[in-house]
Each structure stands twice: as C-alpha cells, then as structure tokens.
C-alpha positions as CSV (number, residue, x, y, z in Angstrom):
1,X,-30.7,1.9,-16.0
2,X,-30.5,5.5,-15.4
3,X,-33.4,8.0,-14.4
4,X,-32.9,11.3,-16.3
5,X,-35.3,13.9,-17.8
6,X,-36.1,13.6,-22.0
7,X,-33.1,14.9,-23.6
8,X,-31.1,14.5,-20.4
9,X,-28.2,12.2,-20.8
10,X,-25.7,10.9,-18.5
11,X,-22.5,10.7,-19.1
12,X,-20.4,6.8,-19.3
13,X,-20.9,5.4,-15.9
14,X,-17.7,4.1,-14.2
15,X,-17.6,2.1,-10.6
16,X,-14.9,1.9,-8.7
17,X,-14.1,-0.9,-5.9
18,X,-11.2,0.4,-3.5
19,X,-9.7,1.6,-0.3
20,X,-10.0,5.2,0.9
21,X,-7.0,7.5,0.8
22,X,-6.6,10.1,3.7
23,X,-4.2,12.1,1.9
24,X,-6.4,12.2,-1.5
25,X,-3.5,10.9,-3.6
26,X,-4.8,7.3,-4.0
27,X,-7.3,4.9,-4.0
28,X,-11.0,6.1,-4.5
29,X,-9.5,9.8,-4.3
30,X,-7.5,9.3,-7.3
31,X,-10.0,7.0,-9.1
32,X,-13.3,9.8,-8.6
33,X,-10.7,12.3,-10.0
34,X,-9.5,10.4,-12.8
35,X,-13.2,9.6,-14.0
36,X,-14.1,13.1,-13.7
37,X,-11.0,14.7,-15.3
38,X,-11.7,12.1,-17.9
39,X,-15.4,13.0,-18.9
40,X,-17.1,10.3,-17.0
41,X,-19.2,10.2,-14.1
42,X,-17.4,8.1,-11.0
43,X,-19.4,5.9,-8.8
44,X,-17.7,4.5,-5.7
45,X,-18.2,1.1,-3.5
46,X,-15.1,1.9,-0.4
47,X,-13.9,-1.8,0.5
48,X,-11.4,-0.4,2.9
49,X,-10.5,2.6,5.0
50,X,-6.7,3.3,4.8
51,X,-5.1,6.1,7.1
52,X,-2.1,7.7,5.1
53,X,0.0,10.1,4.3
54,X,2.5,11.1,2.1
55,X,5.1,9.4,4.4
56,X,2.8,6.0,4.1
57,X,0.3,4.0,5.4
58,X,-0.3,4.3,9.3
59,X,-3.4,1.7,9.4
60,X,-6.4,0.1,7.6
61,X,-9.8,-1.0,8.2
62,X,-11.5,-3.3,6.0
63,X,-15.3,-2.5,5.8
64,X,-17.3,-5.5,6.5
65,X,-18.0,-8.1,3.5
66,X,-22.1,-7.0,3.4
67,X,-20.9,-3.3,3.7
68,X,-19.3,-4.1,0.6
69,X,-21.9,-6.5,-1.4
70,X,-24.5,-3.4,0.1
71,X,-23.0,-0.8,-2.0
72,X,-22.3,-2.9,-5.0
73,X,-26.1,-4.0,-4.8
74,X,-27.3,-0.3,-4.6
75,X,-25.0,1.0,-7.2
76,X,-25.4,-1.5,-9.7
77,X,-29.2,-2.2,-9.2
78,X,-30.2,1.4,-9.4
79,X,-27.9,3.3,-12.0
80,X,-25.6,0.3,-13.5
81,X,-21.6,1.1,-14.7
82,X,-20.5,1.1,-18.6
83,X,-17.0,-0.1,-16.7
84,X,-16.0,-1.5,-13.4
85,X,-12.3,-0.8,-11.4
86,X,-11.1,-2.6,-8.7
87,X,-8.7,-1.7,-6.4
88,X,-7.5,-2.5,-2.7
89,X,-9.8,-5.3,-1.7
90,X,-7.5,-5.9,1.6
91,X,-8.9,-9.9,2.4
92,X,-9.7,-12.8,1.0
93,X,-13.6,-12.8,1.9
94,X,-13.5,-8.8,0.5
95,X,-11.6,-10.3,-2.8
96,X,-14.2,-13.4,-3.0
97,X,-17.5,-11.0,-2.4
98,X,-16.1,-8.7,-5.1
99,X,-15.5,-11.4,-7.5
100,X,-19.0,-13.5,-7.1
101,X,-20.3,-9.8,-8.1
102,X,-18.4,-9.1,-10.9
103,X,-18.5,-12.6,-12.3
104,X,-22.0,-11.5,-13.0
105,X,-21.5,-8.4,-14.9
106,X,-21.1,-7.9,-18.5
107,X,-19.2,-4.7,-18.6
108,X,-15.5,-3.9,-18.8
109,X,-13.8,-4.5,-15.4
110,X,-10.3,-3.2,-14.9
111,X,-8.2,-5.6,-11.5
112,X,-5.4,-3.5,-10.3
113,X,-4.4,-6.2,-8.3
114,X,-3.1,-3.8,-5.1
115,X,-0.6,-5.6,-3.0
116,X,1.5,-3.0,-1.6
117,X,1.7,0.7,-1.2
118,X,3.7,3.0,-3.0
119,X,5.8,2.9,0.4
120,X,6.1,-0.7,0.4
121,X,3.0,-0.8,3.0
122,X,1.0,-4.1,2.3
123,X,-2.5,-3.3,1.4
124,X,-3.3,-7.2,0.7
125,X,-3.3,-10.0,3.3
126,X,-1.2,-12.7,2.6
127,X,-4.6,-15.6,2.2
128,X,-5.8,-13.3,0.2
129,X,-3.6,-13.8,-2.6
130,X,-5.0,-17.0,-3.6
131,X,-8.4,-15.7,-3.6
132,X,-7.3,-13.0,-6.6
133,X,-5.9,-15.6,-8.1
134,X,-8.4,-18.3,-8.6
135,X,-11.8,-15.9,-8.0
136,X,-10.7,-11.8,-9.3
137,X,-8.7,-12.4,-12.2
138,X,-10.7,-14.4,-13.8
139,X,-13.6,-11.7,-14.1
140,X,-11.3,-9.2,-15.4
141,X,-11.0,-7.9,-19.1
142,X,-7.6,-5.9,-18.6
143,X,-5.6,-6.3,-15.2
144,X,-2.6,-3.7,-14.6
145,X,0.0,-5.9,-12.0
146,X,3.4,-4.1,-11.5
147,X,6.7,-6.0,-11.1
148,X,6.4,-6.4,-7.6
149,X,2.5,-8.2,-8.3
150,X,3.6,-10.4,-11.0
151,X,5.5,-11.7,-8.3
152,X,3.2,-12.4,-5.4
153,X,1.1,-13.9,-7.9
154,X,3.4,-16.0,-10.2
155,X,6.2,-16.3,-8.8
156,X,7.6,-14.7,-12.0
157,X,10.3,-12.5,-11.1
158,X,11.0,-9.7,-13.8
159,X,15.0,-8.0,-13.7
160,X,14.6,-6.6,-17.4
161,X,12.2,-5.8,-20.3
162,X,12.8,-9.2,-21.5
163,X,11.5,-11.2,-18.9
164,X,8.0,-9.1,-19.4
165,X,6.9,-11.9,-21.9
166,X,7.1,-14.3,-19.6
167,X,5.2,-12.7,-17.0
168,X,2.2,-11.5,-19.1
169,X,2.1,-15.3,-20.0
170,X,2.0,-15.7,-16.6
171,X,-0.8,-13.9,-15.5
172,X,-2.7,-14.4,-18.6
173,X,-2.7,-17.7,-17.6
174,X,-4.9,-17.0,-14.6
175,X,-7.5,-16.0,-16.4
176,X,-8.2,-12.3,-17.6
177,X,-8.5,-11.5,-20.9
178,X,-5.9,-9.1,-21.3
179,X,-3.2,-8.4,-19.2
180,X,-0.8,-4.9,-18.7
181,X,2.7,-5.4,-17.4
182,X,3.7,-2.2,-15.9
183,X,7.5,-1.6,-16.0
184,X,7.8,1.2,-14.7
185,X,10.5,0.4,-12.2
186,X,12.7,-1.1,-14.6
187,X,15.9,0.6,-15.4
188,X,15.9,2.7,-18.8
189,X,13.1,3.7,-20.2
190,X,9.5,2.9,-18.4
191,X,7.7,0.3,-21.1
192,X,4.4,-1.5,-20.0
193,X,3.5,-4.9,-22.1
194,X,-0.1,-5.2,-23.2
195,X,-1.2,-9.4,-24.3
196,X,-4.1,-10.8,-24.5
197,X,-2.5,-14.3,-25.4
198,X,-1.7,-14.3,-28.9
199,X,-0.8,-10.1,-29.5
200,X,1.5,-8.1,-27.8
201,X,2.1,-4.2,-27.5
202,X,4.4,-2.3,-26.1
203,X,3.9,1.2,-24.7
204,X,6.8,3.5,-23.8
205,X,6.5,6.5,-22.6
206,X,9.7,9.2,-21.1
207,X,10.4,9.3,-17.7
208,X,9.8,12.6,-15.7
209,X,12.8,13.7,-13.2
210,X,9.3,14.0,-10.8
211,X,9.3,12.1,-7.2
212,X,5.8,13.2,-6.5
213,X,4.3,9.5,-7.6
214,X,1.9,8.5,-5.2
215,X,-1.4,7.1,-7.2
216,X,0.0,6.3,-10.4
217,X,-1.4,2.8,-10.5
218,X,-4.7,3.3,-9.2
219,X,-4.6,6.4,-11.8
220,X,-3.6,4.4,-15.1
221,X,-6.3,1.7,-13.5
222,X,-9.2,4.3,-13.5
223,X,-7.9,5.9,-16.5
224,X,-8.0,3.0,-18.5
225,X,-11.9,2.2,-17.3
226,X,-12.7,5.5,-17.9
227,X,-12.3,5.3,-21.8
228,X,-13.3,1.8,-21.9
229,X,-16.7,3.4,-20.5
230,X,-16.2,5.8,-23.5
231,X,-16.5,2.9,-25.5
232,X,-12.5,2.4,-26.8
233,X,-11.2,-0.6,-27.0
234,X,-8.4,-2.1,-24.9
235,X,-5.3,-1.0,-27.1
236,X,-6.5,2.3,-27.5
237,X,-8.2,2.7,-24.0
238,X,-4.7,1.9,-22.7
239,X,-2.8,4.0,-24.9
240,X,-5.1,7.0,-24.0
241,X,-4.6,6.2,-20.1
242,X,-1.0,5.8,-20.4
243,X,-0.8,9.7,-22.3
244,X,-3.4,11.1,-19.4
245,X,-0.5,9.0,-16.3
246,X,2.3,10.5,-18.0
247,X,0.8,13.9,-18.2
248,X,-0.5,13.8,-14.6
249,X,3.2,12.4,-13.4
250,X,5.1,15.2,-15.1
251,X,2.7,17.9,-12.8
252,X,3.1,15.5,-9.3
253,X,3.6,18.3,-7.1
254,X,4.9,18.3,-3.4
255,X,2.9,17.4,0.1
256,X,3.3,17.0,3.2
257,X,7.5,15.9,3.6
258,X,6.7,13.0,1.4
259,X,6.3,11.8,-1.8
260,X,3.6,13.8,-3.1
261,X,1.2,12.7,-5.7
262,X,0.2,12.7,-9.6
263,X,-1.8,15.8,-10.7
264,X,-5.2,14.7,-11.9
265,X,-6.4,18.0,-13.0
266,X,-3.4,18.6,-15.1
267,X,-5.0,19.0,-18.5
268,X,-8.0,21.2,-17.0
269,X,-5.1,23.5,-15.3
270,X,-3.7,23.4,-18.8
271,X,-6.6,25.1,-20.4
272,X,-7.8,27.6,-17.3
C-alpha cells in the first residue's frame, strides 16, 4: 500500500473527509493538526469549502460529487488509511458518494455527523439528513453526535445526563457499531456516553473557564481516528482523544473578536 525505501516506515495513515476552514480552527485544519500532533500522518479528501471566521460561517461551497469520489479514489488506491474520519459532507449526493466508498473499506471509520457550526451555522442540508441516516452511519465503527445531532437524527431530545441512554440507543440503532454521546453542553460537569449496544462507559472530564472552543468536535473526531490508526481499541482510543480535547480546550487561545479555537499543538508547546 505504501511506497517507501527498505527500512523506511510510514507512520499509521489517517484520511480525513471534511469541509475546509478559512480561519484554521475547524474542519480539515483541525483534523491535519490533530493527526500530526498525534503521531500520525493525515491525508485529506475536502468535500466542502467553508468561508469563516471566528464570528461564524459567511458561506460554503460544496465540491462536486466526482471532485469528491476523485480524491477518495487517489488516496485510497495509492497509499490506503489505517483509519478514516468524516466530517462536513454538506448534501445528500456528498453523504451518499462518501458512504458507497466507505461501505467498501475495512478500516476504522470515525462519522462526526456535522450538522451545525459552533455558531449555530448549518453545515448539513436538510435532505441530507436522511441520507446519514440510512447510508453514513451504517459504515461507521464509532460516531461522535452532540446533543443538538442526536436530535436532527432521532428525534431524541437530551435535557440531562439521564436521557443519554436513550439517545445512544437511539443512534445505535441506525447502524454504527459504537456510538459517543457528547454532553458537553449539559449543565454540571461535561460527561460523554460510549455503547456499542450491550456496554456502556462514561467519560467525564472538568470543564475549563475557556470560551476559545471552536473545533472541538472535529478535534475529538480526528483524535479518536488517530489512535485507532495506532491500533487502540475504541474504549481506550476514546479515552486517549478525550485527555488530548481536554488538554487542547484548556490552551484555546483568542482570535479575531470571536470565539477562538482549541490549541492542537498544546502538548508539543508543553515540551519546547
């Protein structure tokens, strides 16, 4: 799969599927920086160009659907992925190309179902809700919804950590094989729910007096593909991705007159 020298060896191989971030807090910004900060080497298929800021999203472009299928067919063809993340597919004939690609992959793939911006932009079109339903989830082997996307795709609204049983239930149901409820905007003290249909885990973690948020999803997303690539498994690849988010949202720093983002680099800063 890969073309190196004797004695040359790559390092894990991780593809991500997204939008493009102007402001480099986001999408496949955040995800190449993740990867790298996290050992592996980041591959990157752009399904979308967004143009943003750290006051929001002023516009998107999706790429065309063979754009898309073109990049995914050079990537994968050429050098392969140990793990594959998905995030802001935009439409429904995006989510569907994506999905007939991945349903023919036997690696790790991580769904951060995007929906909606940090700023409460919408990054998904509303036909193409259905099509992550019934085509994306399906291929996934962990998929990391918030509240807000446990509720544009079950219905299931969450008010408190109780209800989180309920809605990994739900989306389990749809088809991936794991599922990570992140609670983040709960009251109290963030907790995220990991199922897989029979076990459950909770992960809890202290929440940082820190406003500069802006890529934490797509972070915790490529985070978590970046170990699976290192060959963890699920529990502890999400564990280790919820220790690197946590990290990288107490060092958010400020930009532009917004909400500024997560610091990726924060654990090579730490030891420079």
């Amino acid at each position: 799969m890969t073309h190196n020298s004797p004695g040359d060896k790559a390092p894990p191989l991780v593809l991500t599927v997204a939008g493009s971030d102007s402001g480099g807090g986001a999408g496949i910004q955040a995800d190449l920086k993740t990867m790298l900060a996290l050992g592996t080497h980041g591959m990157s298929v752009i399904a979308a160009v967004t143009a943003q800021n750290s006051l929001g999203v002023q516009g998107y472009w999706e790429l065309p659907p063979e754009a898309v299928r073109a990049q995914l067919d050079s990537v994968l063809s050429d050098i392969g992925a140990d793990a594959i993340k998905t995030g802001m597919l935009a439409s429904s004939v995006l989510v569907e190309t994506v999905a007939e690609v991945l349903a023919g992959v036997d690696v790790p793939v991580v769904v951060d179902p995007v929906g909606v911006s940090k700023h409460g932009d919408p990054l998904l079109a509303p036909d193409a809700v259905d099509a992550v339903r019934s085509a994306l989830l399906p291929t996934a082997t962990v998929v990391t919804p918030n509240l807000w996307e446990v509720e544009q795709l079950t219905g299931v609204k969450v008010v408190d950590e109780a209800g989180m049983r309920e809605a990994a239930e739900a989306v389990k149901a749809l088809g991936p094989r794991w599922v990570l409820i992140k609670g983040g905007h709960l009251p109290g003290e963030p907790a995220d729910l990991l199922f897989d249909g029979e076990r459950e885990y909770r992960f809890t973690a202290p929440r940082h007096d820190n406003r500069h948020t802006h890529g934490t999803g797509c972070t915790l997303a490529s985070a978590i593909a970046s170990y699976l690539a290192r060959g963890e498994d699920v529990h502890d690849a999400v564990a280790k991705a919820k220790e690197y988010v946590t990290g990288a949202i107490a060092a958010g720093f400020p930009l532009g007159s917004g909400i500024g983002p997560v610091d990726h680099g924060w654990r090579l800063r730490g030891s420079a």
